[in-house]
C-alpha positions in Angstrom: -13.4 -10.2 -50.3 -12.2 -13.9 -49.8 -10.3 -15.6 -52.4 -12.8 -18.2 -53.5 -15.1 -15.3 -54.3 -12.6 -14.0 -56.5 -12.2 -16.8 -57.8 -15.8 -17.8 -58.6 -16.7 -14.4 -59.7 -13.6 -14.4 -62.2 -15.1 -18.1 -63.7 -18.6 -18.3 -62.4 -19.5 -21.3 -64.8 -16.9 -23.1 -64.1 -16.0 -23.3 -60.8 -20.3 -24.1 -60.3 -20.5 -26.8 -62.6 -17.3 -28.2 -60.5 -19.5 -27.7 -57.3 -22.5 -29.0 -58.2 -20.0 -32.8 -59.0 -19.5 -32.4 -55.5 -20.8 -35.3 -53.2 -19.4 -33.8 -49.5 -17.2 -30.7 -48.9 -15.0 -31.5 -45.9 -13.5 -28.5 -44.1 -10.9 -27.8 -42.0 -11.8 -25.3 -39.8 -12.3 -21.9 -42.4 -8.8 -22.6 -43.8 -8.1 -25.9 -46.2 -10.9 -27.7 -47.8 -11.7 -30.7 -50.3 -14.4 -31.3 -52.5 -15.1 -35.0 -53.0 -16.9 -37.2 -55.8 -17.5 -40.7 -56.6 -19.2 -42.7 -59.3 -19.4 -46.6 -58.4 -20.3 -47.5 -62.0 -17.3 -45.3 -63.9 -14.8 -45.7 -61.2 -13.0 -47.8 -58.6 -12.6 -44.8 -56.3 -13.4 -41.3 -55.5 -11.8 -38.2 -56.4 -11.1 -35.1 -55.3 -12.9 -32.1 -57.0 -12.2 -29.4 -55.4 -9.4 -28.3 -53.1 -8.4 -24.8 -51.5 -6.7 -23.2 -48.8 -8.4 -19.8 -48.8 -11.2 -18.9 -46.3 -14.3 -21.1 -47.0 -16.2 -18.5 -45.8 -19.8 -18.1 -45.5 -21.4 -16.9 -48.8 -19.5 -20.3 -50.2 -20.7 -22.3 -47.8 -24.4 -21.1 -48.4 -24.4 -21.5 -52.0 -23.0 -25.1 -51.3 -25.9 -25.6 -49.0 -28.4 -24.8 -51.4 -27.2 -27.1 -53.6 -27.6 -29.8 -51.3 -24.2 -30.5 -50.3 -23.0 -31.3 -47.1 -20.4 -29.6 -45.4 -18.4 -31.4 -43.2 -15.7 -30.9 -40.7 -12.4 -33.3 -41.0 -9.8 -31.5 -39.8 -7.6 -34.6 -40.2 -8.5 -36.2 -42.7 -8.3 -32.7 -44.9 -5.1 -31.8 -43.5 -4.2 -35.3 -45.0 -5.6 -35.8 -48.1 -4.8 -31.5 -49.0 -1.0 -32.4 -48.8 -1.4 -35.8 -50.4 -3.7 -35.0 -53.7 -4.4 -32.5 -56.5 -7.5 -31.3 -57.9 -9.3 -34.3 -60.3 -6.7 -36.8 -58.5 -8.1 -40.3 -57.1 -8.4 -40.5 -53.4 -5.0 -42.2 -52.1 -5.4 -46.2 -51.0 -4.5 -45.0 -47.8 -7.4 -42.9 -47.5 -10.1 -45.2 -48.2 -11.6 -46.2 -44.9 -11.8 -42.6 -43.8 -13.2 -41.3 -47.1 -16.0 -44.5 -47.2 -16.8 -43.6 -43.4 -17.6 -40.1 -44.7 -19.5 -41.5 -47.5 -21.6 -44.3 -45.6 -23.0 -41.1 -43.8 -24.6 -39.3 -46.9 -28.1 -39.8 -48.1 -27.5 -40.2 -51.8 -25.0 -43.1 -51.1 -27.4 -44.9 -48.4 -28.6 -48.3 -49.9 -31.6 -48.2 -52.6 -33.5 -49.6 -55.2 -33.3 -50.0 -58.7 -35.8 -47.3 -59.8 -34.7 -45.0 -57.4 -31.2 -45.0 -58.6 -32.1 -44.3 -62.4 -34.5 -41.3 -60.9 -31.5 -40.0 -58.9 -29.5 -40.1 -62.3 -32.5 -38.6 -64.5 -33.0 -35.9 -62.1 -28.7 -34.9 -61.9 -29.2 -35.0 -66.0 -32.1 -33.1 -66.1 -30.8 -30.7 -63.9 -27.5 -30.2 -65.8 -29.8 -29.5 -68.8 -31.5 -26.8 -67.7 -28.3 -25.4 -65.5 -27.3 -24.4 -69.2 -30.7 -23.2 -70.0 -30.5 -21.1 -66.9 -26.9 -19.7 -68.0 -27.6 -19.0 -70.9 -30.6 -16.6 -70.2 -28.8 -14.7 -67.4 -26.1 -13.9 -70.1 -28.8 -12.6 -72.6 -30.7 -10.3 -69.6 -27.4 -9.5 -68.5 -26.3 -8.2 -71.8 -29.1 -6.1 -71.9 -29.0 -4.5 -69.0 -25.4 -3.2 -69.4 -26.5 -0.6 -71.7 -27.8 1.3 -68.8 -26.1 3.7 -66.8 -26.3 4.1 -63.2 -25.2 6.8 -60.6 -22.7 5.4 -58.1 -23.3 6.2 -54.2 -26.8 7.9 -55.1 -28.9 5.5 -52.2 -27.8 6.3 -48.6 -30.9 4.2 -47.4 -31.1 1.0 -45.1 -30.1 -1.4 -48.1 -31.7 -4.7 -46.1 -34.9 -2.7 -46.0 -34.5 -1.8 -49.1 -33.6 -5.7 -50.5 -36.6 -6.6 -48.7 -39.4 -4.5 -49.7 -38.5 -5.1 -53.3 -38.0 -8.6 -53.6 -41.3 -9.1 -51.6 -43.2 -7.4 -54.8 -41.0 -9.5 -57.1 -42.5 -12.7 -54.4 -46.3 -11.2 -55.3 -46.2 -11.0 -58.8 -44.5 -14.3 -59.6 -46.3 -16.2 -56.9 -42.7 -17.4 -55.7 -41.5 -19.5 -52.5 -39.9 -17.0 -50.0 -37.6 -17.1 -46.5 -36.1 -14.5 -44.6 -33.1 -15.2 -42.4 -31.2 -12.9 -40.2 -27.7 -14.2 -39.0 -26.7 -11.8 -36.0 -22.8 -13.9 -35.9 -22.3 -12.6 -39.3 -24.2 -10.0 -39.6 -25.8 -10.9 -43.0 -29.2 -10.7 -44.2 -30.7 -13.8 -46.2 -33.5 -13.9 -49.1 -34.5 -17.3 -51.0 -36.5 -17.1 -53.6 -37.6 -20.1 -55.1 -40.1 -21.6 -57.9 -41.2 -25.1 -59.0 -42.3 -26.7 -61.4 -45.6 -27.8 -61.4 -46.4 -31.4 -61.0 -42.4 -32.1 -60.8 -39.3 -32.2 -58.4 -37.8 -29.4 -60.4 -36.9 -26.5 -58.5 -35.3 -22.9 -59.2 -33.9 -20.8 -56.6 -32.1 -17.8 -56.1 -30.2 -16.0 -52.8 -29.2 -12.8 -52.1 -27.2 -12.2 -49.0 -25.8 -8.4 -47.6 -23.6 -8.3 -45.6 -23.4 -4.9 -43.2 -20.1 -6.1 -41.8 -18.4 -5.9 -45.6 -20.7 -3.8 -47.0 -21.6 -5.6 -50.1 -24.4 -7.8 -51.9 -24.2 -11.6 -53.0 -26.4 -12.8 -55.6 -26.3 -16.6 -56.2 -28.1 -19.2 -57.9 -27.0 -22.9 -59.3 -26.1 -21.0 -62.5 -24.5 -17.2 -62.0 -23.2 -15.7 -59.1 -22.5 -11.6 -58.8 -21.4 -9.8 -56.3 -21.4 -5.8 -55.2 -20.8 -3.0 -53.3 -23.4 -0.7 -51.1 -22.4 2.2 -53.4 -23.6 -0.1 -56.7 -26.9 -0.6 -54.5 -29.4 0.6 -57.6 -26.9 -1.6 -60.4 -26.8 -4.6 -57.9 -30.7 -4.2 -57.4 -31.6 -3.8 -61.1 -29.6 -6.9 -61.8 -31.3 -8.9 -59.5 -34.2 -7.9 -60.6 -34.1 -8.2 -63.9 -32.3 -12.1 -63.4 -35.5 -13.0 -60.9 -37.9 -11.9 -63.8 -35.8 -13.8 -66.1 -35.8 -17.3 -64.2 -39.8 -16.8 -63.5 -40.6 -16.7 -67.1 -38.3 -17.3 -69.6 -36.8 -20.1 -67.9 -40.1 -21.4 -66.2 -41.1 -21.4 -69.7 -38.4 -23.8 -70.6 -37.9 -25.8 -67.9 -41.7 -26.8 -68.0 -40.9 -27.7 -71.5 -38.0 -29.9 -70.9 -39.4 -31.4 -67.9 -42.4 -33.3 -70.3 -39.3 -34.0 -72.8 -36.8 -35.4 -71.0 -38.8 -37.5 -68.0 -38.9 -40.9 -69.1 -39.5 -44.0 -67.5 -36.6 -47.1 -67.3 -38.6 -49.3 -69.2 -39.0 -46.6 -72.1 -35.1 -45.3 -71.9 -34.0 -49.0 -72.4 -36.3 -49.6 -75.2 -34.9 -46.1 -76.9 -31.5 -47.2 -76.5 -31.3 -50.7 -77.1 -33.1 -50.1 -80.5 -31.0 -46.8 -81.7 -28.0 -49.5 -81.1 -29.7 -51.9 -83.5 -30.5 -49.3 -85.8 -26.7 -48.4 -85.6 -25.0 -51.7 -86.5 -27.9 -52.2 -89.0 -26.9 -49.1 -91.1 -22.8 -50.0 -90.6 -23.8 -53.3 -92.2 -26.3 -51.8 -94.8 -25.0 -47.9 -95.6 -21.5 -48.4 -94.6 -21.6 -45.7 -91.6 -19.6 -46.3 -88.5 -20.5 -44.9 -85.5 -19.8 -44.2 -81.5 -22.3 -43.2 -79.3 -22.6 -42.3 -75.7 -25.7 -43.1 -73.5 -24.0 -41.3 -69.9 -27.5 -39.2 -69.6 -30.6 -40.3 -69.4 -32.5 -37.8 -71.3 -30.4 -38.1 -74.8 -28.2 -40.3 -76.7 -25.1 -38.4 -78.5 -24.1 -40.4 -81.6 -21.5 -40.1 -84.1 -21.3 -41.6 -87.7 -19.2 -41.3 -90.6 -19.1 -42.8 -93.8 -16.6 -45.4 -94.4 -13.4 -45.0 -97.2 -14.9 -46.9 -100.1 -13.0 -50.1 -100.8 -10.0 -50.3 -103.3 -12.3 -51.3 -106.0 -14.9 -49.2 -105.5 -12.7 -46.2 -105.8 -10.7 -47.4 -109.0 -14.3 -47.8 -110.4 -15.2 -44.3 -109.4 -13.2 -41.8 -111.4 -14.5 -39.1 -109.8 -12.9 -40.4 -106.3 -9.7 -41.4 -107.8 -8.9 -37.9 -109.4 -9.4 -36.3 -105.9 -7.3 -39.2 -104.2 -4.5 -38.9 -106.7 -4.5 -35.0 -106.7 -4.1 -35.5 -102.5 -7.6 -34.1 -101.7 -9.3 -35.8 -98.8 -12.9 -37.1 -99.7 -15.3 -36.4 -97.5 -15.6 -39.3 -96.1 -12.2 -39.3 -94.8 -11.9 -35.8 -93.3 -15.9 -34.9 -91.9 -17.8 -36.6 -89.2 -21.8 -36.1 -88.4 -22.6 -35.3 -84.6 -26.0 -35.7 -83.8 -28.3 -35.8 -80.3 -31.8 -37.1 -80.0 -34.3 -37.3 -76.9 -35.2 -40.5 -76.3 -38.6 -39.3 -76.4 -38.3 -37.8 -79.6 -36.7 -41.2 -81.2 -39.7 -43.2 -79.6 -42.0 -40.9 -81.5 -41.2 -41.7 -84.8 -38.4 -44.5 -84.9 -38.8 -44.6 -88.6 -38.0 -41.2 -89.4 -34.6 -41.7 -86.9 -33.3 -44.6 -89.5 -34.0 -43.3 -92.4 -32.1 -39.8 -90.9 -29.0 -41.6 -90.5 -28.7 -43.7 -93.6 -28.1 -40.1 -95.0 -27.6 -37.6 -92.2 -27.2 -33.4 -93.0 -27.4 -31.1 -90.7 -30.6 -30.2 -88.8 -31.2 -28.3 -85.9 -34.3 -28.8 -84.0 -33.9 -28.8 -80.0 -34.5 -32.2 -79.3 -32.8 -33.9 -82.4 -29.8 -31.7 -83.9 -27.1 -32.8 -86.5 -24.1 -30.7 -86.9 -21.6 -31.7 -89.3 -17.6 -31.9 -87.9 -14.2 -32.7 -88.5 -13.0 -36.2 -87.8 -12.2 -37.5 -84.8 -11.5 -41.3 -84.7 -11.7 -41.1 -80.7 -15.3 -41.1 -81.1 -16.1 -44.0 -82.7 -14.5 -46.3 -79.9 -16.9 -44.5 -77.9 -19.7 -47.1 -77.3 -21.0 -47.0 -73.8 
């Protein structure tokens, strides 16, 4: 097995959230590679994401692919740039022209309009949303199916046969999207499976490659990946199954859910934010709460508030305050911090009931519009962007 599979299998989550920030992968043959992103509005320059010297090899370079990033060969320019940067570095000013040639030749960078910019942005936050949707289900069915036992070396079968004939009843049940590939180079058999969601650009997918060459199964999806041997044929089956069964109910379930909640329109996000600010400074000025907030996504607004320290007069009127001040007990409004997140769709259906929550917030959990109480963190209330 290749290093980056160890890798990824050892930290699935994270080294796939890292991947899916990726803009380009540029290779170097199969040896060195970088992993390059860039946000005009939050930065001045790109950075580099992702950087290895172990074999990029071609289960990584499939999963990358079905995430809809490019792999490119720079042998130069990687050689470069690997012995010149570290991971979450900026691109050197050296490197610029190259980098921008690279990146005047990728779709999501060619020149567009206003509206499709924002639904470029809504889909990436949607799709982050339900990424953790989709994790968090394949750790509950995976959970579960650990409490099974199976024998080891038991199937002496033709496992591609196998892998086919059973993922094509999984494909007739749940009505799913299906492709075949052989690739006689490597040696590897390829299934997609794939779902969407109706009436949306939302789309699910899966892989499962086996190789004969290595003798082992890869399982991918934008979420989980797992990997195993021919002798674990009925364990690597049985979780494959199970996750497929998962994604096309469960999380079809969810995601259809999520879709109506979170796609909005410009005109409508704007509105939502622009009067939660207002709402914001009004109850500063009115209840006395500061707050922070950060609008990044499109589909929610994260805010934090906090009462302020009453005034010198206020607490030498308040005995109550002034016993707990002088005994060196923090009030609460010195040590605690509310944290609350609400769908712009959710504020926009009952605006009222929004300001009326924050001129005294508690905790409340509901999906769209949770409050968790937390300890103070002054960083958050320079937050306002």
């Amino acid at each position: 097995m290749s290093d980056i599979r160890t890798k990824l299998l050892r930290n699935p989550n994270k080294w796939l959230a890292i991947l899916r920030e990726c803009d380009v992968i540029l290779k170097n043959g199969e040896e060195e590679f970088i992993g390059l992103y860039y946000d005009s509005e939050s930065y001045d320059k790109p950075f580099v994401t992702l950087k290895g010297n172990w074999n990029f090899d071609y289960y990584f370079t499939k999963l990358a692919e079905r995430m809809g990033i490019p792999c490119l060969e720079q042998k130069l320019l990687v050689r470069l740039l690997y012995s010149k940067t570290e991971e979450f570095e900026p691109v050197p000013g050296e490197y610029y022209l190259p980098v921008a040639r690279v990146y005047s030749g990728l779709k999501k960078f060619q020149p567009n309009n206003d509206e499709n910019i924002f639904l470029g942005k809504l889909n990436h936050d949607i799709g982050e949303q339900l990424h953790s949707i989709e994790n968090k289900i394949s750790k509950d069915a995976l959970r579960k199916l650990r409490a099974k036992n199976f024998c080891k070396g038991v199937f002496n079968g033709n496992v591609p046969e196998y892998f086919k004939t059973e993922l094509q009843d999984l494909v007739e049940k749940y009505e799913l999207d299906y492709k075949t590939v052989y690739n006689p180079v490597f040696k590897v058999y390829e299934y997609y499976l794939s779902f969407s969601i109706d009436n949306s650009y939302i789309k699910f997918w899966q892989m499962v490659l086996i190789s004969e060459v290595e003798g082992r199964i890869f399982f991918g999806s934008p979420s989980l990946i797992k990997e195993f041997d021919f002798d674990d044929v009925e364990k690597a089956l049985a979780t494959i199954k199970t996750l497929v069964i998962t994604y096309n109910t469960g999380l079809k379930k969810d995601a259809t859910i999520f879709k109506e909640e979170f796609d909005i329109s410009p005109r409508h996000c704007e509105i939502a934010k622009n009067s939660i600010m207002t709402l914001l400074e009004l109850n500063y000025n009115e209840n006395h709460y500061d707050y922070g907030y950060d609008v990044d996504n499109l589909c929610y607004i994260q805010i934090y508030l906090k009462k302020i320290k009453p005034e010198k007069e206020a607490v030498q009127n308040n005995p109550y305050v002034e016993i707990l001040m002088s005994a060196g007990e923090p009030t609460e409004a010195e040590d605690t911090m509310y944290e609350l997140l609400i769908t712009y769709k959710e504020f926009l259906r009952a605006p009222e009931a929004f300001r009326e929550f924050i001129k005294h917030p508690k905790q409340i959990e509901k999906w769209n519009f949770w409050c968790k109480e937390r300890k103070y963190n002054k960083k958050y209330f320079s937050l306002k962007h």
